[in-house]
PDB file of N, CA, C and O in Angstrom, chain B, residues numbered from 101:
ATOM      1  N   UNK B 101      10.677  15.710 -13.655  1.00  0.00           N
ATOM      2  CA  UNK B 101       9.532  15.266 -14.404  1.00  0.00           C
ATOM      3  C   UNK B 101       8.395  16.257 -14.198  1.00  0.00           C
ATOM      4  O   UNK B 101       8.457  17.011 -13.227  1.00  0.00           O
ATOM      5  N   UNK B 102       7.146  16.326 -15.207  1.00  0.00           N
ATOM      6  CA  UNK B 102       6.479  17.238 -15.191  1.00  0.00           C
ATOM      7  C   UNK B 102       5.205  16.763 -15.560  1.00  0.00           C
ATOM      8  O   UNK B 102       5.111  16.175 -16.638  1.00  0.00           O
ATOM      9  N   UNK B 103       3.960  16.952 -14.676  1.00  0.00           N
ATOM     10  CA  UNK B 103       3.088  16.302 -14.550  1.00  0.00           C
ATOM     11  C   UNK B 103       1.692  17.236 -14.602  1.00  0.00           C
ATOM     12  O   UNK B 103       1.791  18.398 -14.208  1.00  0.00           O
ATOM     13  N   UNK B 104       0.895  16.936 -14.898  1.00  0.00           N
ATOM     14  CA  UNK B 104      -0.397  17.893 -15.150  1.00  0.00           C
ATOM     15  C   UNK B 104      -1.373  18.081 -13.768  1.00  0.00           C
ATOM     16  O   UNK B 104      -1.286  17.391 -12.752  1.00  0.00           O
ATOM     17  N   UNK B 105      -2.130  18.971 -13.954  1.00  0.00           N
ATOM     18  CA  UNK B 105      -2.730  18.782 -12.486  1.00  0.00           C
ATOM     19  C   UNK B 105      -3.923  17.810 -12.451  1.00  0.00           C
ATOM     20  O   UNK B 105      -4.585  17.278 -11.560  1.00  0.00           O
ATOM     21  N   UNK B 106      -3.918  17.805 -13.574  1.00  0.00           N
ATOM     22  CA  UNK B 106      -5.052  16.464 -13.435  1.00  0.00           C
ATOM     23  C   UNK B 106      -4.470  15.013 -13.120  1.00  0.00           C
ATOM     24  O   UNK B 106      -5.002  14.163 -12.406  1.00  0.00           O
ATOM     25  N   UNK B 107      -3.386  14.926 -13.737  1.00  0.00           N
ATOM     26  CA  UNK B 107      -2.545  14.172 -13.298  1.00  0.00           C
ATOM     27  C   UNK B 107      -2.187  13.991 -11.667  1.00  0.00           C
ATOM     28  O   UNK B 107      -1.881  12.915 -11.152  1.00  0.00           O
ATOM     29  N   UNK B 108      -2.286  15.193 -11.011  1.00  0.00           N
ATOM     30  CA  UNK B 108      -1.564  15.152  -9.516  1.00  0.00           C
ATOM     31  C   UNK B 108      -3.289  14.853  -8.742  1.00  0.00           C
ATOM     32  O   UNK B 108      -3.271  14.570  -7.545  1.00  0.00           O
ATOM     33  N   UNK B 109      -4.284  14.907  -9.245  1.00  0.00           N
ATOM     34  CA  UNK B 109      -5.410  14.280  -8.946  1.00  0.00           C
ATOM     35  C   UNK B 109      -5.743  13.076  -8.462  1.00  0.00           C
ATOM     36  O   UNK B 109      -6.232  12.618  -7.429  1.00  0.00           O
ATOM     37  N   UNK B 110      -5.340  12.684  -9.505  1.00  0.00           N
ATOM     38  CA  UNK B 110      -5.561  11.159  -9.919  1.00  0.00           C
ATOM     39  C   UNK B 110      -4.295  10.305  -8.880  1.00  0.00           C
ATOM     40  O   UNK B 110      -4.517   9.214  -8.354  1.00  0.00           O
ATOM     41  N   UNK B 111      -2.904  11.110  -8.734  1.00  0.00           N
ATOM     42  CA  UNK B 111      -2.043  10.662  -8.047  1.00  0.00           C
ATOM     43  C   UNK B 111      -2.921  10.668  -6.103  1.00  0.00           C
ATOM     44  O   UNK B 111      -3.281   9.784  -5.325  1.00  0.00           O
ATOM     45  N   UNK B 112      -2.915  11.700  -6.092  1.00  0.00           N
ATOM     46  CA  UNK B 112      -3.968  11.434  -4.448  1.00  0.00           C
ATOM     47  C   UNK B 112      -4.794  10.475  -4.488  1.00  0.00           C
ATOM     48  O   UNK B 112      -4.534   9.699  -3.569  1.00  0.00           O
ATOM     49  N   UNK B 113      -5.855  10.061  -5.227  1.00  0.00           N
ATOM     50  CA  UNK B 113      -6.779   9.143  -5.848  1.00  0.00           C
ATOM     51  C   UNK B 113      -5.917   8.171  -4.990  1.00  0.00           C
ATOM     52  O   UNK B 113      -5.984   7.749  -3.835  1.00  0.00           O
ATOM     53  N   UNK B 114      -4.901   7.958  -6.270  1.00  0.00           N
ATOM     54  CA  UNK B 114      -4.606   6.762  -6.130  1.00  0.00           C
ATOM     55  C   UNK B 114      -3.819   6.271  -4.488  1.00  0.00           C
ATOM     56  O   UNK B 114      -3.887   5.164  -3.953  1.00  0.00           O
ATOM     57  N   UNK B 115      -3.267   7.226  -4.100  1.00  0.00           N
ATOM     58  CA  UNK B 115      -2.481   7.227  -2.699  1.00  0.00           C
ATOM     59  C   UNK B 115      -3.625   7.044  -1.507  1.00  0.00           C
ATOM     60  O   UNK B 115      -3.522   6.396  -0.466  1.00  0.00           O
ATOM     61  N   UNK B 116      -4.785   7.851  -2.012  1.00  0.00           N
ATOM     62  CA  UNK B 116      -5.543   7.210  -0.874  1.00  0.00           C
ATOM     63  C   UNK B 116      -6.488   5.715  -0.522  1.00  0.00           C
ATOM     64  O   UNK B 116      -7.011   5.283   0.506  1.00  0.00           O
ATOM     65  N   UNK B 117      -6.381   5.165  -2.070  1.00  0.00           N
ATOM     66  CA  UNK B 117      -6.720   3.958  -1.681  1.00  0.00           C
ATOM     67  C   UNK B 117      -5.496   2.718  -1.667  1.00  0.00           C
ATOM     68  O   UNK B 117      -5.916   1.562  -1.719  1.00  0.00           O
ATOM     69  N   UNK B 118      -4.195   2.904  -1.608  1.00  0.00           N
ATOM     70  CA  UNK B 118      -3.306   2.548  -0.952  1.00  0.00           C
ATOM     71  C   UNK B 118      -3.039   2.722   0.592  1.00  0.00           C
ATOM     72  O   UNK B 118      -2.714   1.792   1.330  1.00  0.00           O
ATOM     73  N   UNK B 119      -3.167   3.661   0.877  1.00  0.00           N
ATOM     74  CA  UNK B 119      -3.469   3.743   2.424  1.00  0.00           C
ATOM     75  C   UNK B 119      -4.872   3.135   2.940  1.00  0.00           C
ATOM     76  O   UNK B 119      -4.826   2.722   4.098  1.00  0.00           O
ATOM     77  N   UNK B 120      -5.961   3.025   2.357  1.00  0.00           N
ATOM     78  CA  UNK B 120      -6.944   2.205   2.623  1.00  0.00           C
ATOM     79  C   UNK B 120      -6.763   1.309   2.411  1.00  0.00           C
ATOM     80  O   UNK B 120      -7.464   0.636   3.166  1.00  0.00           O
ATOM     81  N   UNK B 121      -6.038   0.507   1.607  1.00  0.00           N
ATOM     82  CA  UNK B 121      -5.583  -0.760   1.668  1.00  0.00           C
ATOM     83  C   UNK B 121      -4.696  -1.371   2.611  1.00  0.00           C
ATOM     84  O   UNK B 121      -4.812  -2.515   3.051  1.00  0.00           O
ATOM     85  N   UNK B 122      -3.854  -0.588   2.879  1.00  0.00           N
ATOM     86  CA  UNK B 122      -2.918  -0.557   4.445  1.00  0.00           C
ATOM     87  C   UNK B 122      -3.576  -1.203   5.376  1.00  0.00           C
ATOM     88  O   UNK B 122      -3.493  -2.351   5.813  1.00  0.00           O
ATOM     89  N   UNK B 123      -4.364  -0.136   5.664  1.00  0.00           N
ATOM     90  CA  UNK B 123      -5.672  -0.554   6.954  1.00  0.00           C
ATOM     91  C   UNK B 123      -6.283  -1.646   7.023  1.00  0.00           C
ATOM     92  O   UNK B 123      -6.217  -2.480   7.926  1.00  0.00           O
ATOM     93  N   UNK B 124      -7.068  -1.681   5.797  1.00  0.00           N
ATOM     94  CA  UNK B 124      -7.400  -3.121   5.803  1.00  0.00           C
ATOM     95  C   UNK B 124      -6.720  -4.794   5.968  1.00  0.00           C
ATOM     96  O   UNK B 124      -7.291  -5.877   6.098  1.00  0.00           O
ATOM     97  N   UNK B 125      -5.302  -4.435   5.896  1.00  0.00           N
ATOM     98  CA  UNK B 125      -4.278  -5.460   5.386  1.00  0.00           C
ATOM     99  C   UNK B 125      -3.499  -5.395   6.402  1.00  0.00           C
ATOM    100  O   UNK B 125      -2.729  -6.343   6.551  1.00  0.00           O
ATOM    101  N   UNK B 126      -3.460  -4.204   7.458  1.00  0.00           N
ATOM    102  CA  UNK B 126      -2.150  -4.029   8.590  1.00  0.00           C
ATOM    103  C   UNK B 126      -3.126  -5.003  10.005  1.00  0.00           C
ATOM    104  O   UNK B 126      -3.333  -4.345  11.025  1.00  0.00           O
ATOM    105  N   UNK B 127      -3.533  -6.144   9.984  1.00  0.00           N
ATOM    106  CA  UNK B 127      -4.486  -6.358  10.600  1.00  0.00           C
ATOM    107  C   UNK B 127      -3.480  -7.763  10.954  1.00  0.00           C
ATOM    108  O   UNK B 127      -2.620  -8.163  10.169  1.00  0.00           O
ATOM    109  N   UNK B 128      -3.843  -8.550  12.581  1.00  0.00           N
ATOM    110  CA  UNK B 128      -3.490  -9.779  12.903  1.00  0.00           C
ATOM    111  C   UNK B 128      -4.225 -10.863  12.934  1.00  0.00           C
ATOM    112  O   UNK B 128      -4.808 -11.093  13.993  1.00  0.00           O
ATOM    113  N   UNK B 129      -4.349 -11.558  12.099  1.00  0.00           N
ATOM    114  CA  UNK B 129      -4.912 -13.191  11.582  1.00  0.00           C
ATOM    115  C   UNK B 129      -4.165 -14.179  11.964  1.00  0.00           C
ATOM    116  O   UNK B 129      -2.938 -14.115  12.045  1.00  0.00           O
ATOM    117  N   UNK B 130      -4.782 -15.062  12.200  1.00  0.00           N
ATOM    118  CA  UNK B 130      -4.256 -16.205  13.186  1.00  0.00           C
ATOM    119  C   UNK B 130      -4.420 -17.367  11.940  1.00  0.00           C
ATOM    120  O   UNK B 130      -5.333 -17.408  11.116  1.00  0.00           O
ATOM    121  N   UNK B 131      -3.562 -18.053  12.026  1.00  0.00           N
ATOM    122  CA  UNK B 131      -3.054 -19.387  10.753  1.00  0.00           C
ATOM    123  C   UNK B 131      -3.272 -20.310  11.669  1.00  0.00           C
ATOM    124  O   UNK B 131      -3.107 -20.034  12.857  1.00  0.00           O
ATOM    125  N   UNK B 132      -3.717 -21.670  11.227  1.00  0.00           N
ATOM    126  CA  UNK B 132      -4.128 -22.908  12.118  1.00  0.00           C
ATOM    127  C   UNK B 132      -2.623 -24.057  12.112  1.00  0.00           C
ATOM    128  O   UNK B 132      -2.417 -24.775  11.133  1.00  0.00           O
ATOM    129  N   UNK B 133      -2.048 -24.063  12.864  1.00  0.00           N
ATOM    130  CA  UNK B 133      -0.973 -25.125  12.696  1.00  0.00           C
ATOM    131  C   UNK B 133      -1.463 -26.278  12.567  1.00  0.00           C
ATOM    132  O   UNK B 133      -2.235 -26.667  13.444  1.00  0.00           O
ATOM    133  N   UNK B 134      -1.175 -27.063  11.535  1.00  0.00           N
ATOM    134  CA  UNK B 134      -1.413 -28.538  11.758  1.00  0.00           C
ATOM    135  C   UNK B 134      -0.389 -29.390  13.090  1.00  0.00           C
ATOM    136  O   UNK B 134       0.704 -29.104  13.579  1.00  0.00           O
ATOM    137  N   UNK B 135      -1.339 -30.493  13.331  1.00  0.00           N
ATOM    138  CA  UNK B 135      -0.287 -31.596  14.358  1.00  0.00           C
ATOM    139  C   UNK B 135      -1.152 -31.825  15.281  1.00  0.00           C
ATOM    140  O   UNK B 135      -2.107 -31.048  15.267  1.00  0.00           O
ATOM    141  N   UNK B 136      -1.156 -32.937  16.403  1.00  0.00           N
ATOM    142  CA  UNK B 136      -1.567 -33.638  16.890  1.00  0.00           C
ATOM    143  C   UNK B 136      -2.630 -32.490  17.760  1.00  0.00           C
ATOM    144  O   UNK B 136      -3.848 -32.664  17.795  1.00  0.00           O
ATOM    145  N   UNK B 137      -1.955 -31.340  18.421  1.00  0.00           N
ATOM    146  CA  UNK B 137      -2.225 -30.530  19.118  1.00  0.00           C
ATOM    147  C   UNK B 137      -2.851 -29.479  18.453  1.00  0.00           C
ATOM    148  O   UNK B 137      -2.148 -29.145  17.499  1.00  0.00           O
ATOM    149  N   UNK B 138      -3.588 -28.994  18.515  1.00  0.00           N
ATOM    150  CA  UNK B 138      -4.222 -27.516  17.557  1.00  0.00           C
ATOM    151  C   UNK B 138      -3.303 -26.430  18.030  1.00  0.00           C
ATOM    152  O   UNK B 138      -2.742 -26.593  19.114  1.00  0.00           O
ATOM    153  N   UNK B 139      -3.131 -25.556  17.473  1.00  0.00           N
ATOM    154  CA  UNK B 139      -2.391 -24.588  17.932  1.00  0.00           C
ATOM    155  C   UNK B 139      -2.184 -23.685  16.211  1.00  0.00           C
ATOM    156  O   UNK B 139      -1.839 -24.118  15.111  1.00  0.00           O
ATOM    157  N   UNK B 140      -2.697 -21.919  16.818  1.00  0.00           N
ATOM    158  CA  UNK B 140      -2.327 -21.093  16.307  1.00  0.00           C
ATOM    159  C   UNK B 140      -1.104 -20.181  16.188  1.00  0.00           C
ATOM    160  O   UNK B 140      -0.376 -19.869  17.130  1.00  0.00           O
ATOM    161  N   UNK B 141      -0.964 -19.784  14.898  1.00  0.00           N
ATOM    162  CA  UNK B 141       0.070 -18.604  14.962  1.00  0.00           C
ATOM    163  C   UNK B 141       0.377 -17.567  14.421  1.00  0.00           C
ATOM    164  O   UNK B 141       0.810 -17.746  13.282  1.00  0.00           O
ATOM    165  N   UNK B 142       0.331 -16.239  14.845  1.00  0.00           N
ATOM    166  CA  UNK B 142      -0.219 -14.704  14.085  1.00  0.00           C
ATOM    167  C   UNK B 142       0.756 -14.161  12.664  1.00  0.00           C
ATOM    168  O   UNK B 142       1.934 -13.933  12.391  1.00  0.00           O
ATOM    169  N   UNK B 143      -0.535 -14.137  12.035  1.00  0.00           N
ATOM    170  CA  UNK B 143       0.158 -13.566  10.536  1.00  0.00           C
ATOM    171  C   UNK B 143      -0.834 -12.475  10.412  1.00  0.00           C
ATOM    172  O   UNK B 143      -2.048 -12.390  10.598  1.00  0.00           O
ATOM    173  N   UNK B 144       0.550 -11.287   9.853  1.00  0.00           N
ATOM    174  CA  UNK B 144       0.077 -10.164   9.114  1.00  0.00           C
ATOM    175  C   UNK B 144       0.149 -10.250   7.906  1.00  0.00           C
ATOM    176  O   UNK B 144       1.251 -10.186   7.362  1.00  0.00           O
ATOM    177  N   UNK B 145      -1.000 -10.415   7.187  1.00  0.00           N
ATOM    178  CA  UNK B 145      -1.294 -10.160   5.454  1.00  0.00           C
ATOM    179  C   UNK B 145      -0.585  -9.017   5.220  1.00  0.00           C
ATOM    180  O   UNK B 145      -0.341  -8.807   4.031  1.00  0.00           O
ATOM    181  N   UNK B 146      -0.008  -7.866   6.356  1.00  0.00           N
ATOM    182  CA  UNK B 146       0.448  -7.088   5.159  1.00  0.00           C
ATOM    183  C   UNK B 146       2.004  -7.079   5.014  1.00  0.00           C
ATOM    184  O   UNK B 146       2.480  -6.135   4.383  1.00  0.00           O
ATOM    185  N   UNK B 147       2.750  -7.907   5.463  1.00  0.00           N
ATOM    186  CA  UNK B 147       3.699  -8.507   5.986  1.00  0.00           C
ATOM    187  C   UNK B 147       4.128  -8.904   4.111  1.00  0.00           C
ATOM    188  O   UNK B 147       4.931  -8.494   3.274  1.00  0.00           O
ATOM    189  N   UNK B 148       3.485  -9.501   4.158  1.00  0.00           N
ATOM    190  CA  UNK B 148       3.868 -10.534   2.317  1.00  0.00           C
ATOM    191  C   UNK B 148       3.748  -9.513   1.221  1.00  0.00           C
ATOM    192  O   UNK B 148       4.163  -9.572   0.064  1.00  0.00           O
ATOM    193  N   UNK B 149       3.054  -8.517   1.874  1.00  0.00           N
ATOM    194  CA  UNK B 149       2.964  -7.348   0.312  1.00  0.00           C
ATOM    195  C   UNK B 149       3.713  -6.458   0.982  1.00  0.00           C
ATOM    196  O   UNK B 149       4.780  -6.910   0.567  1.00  0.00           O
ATOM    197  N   UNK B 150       4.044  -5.565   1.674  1.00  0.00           N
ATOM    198  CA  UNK B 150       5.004  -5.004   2.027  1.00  0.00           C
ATOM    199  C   UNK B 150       6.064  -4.131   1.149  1.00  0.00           C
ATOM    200  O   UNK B 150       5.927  -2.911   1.058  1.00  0.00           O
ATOM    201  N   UNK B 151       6.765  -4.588   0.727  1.00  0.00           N
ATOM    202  CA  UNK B 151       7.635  -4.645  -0.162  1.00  0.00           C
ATOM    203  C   UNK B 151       7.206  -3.536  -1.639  1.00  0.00           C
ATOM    204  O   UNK B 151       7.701  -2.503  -2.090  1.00  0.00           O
ATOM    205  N   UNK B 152       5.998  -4.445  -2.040  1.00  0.00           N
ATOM    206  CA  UNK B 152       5.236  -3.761  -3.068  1.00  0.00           C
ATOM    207  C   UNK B 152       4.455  -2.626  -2.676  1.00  0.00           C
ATOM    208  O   UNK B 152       4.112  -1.918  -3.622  1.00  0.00           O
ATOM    209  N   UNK B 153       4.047  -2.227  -1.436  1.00  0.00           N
ATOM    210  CA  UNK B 153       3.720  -0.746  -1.144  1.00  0.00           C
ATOM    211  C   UNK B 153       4.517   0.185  -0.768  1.00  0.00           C
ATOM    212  O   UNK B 153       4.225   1.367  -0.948  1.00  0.00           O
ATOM    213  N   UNK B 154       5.603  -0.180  -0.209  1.00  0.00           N
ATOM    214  CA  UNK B 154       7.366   0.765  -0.421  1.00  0.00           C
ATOM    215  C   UNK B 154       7.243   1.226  -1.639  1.00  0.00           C
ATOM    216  O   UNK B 154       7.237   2.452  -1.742  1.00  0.00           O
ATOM    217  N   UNK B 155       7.145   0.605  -2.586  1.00  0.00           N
ATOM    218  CA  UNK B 155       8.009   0.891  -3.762  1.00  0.00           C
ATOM    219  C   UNK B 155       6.607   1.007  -4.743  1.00  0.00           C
ATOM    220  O   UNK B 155       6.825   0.723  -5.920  1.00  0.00           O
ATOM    221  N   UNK B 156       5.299   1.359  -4.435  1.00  0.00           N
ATOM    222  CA  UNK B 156       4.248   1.756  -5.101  1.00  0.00           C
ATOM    223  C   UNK B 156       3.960   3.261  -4.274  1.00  0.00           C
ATOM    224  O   UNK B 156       3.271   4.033  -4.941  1.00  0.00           O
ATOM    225  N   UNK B 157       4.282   3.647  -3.261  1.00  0.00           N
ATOM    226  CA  UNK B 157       4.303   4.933  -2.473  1.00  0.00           C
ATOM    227  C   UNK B 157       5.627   5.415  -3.101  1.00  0.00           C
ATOM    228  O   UNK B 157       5.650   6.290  -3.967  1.00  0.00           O
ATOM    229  N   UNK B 158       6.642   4.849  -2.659  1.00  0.00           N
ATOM    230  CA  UNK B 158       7.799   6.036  -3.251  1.00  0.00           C
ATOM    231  C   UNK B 158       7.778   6.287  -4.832  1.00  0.00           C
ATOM    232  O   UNK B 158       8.355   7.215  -5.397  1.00  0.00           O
ATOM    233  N   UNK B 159       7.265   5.626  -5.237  1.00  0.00           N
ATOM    234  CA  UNK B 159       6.919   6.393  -7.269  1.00  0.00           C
ATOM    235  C   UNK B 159       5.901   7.533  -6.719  1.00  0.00           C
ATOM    236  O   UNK B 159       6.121   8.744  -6.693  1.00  0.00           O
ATOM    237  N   UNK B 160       4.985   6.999  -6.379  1.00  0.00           N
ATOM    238  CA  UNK B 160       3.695   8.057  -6.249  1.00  0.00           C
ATOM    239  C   UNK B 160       3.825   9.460  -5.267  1.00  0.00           C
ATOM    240  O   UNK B 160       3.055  10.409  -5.414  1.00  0.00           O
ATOM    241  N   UNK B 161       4.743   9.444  -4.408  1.00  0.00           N
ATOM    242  CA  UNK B 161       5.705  10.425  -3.741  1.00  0.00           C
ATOM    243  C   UNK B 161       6.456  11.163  -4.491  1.00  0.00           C
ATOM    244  O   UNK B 161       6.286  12.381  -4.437  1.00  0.00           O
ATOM    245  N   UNK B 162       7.620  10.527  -5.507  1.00  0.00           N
ATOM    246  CA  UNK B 162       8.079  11.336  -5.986  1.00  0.00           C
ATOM    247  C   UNK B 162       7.352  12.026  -7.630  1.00  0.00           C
ATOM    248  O   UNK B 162       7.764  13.009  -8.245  1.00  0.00           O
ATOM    249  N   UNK B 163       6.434  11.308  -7.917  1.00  0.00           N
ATOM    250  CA  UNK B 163       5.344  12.287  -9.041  1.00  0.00           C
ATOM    251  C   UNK B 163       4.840  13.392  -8.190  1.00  0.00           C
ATOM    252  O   UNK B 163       4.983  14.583  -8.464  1.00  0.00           O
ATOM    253  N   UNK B 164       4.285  12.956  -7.216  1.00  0.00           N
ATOM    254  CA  UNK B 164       3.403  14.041  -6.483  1.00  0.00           C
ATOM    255  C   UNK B 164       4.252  15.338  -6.376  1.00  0.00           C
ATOM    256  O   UNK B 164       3.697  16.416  -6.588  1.00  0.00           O
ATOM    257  N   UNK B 165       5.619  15.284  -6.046  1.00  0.00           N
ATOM    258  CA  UNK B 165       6.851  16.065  -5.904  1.00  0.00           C
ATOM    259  C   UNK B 165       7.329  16.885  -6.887  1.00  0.00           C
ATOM    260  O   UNK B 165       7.966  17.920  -6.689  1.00  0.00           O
ATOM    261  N   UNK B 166       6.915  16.263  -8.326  1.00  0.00           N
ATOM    262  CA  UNK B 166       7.134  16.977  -9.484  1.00  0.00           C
ATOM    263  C   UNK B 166       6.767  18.022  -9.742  1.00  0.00           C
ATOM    264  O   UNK B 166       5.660  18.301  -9.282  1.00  0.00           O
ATOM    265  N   UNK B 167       7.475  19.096 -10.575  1.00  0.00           N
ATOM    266  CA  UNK B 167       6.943  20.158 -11.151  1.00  0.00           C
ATOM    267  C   UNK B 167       5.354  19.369 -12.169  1.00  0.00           C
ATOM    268  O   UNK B 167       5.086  18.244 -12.589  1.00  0.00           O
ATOM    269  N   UNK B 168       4.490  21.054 -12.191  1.00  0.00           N
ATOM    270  CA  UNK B 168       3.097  20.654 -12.127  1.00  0.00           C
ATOM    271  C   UNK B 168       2.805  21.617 -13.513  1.00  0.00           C
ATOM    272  O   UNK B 168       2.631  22.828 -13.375  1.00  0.00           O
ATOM    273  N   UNK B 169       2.784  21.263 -14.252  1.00  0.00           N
ATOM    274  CA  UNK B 169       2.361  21.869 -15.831  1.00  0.00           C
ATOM    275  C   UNK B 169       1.249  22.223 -16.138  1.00  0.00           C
ATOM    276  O   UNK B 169       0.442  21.300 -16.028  1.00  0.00           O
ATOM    277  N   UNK B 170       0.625  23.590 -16.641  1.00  0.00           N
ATOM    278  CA  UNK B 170      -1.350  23.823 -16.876  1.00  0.00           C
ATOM    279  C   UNK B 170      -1.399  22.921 -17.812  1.00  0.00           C
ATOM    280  O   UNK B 170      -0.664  22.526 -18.716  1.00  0.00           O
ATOM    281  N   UNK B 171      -3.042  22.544 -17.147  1.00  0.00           N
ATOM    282  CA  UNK B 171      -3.522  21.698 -18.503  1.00  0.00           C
ATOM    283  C   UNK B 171      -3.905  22.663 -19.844  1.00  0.00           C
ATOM    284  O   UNK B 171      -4.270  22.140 -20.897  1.00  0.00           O
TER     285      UNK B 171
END
């Protein structure tokens, strides 16, 4: 695939506020158990999206990888 350099711009752009989103999201939050007794238990928010930043980095990896065409 063959991509413009303005294009491979906009691809960093976008990769670096995916990794800022990481950060913000790779973080440990505590969930309140219900029941007689109070009691917490640690959740990572980035745990549930996961999945969707695999596979939103490896597209944006392999554009970045592409041959690079003048504008």
């Amino acid at each position: 695939m063959k991509i413009s350099n303005e294009a491979s711009v906009e691809l960093k752009k976008l990769r670096a506020a995916l990794d800022n989103m990481y950060d913000k999201l790779n973080v440990s939050l505590y969930k309140k158990n219900l029941g007689a007794k109070v009691s917490y238990s640690v959740v990572n928010p980035f745990d549930s999206v996961s999945e969707n930043f695999d596979y939103i980095s490896t597209i944006i990896r392999d554009l970045q990888d592409s041959e690079r065409v003048e504008d």
